[in-house]
Residue, then its C-alpha position, 0 to 999 in steps of 0.5 A: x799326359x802322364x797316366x794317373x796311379x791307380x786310376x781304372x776306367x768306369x763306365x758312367x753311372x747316373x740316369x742313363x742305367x736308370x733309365x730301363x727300370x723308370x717307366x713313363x706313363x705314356x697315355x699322353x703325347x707331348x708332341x704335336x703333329x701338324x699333318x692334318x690339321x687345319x693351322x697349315x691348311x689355312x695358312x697355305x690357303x692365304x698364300x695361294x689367294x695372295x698368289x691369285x691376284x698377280x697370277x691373274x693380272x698375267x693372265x689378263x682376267x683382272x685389268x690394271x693399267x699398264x703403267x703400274x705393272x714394272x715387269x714384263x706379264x710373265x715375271x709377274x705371273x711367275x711371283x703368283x704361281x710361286x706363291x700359289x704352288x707353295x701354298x698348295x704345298x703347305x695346304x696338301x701338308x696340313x691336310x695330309x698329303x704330304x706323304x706323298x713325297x713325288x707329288x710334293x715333289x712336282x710342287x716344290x719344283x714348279x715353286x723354285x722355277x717359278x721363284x728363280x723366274x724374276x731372277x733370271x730375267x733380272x740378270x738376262x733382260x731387265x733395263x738399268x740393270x749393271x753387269x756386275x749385279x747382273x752376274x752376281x744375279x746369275x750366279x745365284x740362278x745358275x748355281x741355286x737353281x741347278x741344285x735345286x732342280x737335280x734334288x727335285x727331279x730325284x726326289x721325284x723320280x726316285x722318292x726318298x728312303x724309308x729313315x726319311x733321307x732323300x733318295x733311294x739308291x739306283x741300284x736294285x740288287x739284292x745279293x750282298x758281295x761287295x762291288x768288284 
């Protein structure tokens, strides 16, 4: 492209350079908060009594007849703990504790594994599966479940960061030469 004649850059003009001498009137807050309130705290309530019941079908304490279970007891008792520890964790978030990161971080741990549970038995065990759904299957356990385990046991171990991204960095050190 050919330089035009006469043609000098100027920065923008308009509400941007506007914008430091309009005030706003801020004694109301347009956002919402959902920490502390009781929407997710309820929801996460619903969840973890949809997770009781298969949860304690597993366990025996309530009696169905065997024929209506399709699954070994543990892979149902896995589908309610999933759906237990994710309603703990939106309960724990509607109520507040969701600022305890490594906590939340166990929850969601127990969740994924127990989530991943069904699946995993589905590609190892379960009857009148075919081999190729059964590697697909596995795939999605394999690679979805390390990943998501890693992330969680540094979340865990490691908390996040102040700006709000995952991971604080290892190292400790305070001095400011470069690497090398």
């Amino acid at each position: 492209m050919g330089k035009r004649k006469g043609f000098e850059y100027q920065p923008p003009s308009g509400p941007s350079e506007r914008r430091k001498s309009i005030e706003f009137q801020t004694d109301f807050k347009v956002e919402r908060n959902l920490e502390g309130s009781a929407a997710p705290a309820v929801f996460g309530l619903i969840f973890v009594a949809a997770g009781s019941f298969p949860f304690l079908v597993s366990l025996g304490l309530i009696h169905v007849k065997a024929s209506s279970v399709h699954c070994p007891m543990f892979v149902l008792g896995s589908v309610g703990l999933a759906f237990i520890s994710a309603g703990l964790m939106v309960f724990f978030q509607g109520i507040g504790f969701g600022r305890f990161v490594r906590f939340m971080g166990v929850l969601g741990l127990i969740t994924i594994l127990a989530f991943l549970t069904p699946f995993a038995w589905l590609a190892l065990s379960a009857p009148h599966v075919d081999l190729f759904p059964r590697i697909l299957i596995g795939f999605f356990v394999g690679v979805i479940g390390i990943a998501i385990v890693v992330g969680s046991i540094k979340t865990i171990f490691f908390g996040v960061m102040p700006d709000g991204t995952s991971y604080k960095p290892i190292s400790n050190r305070t001095d400011d030469y470069p690497p090398g």
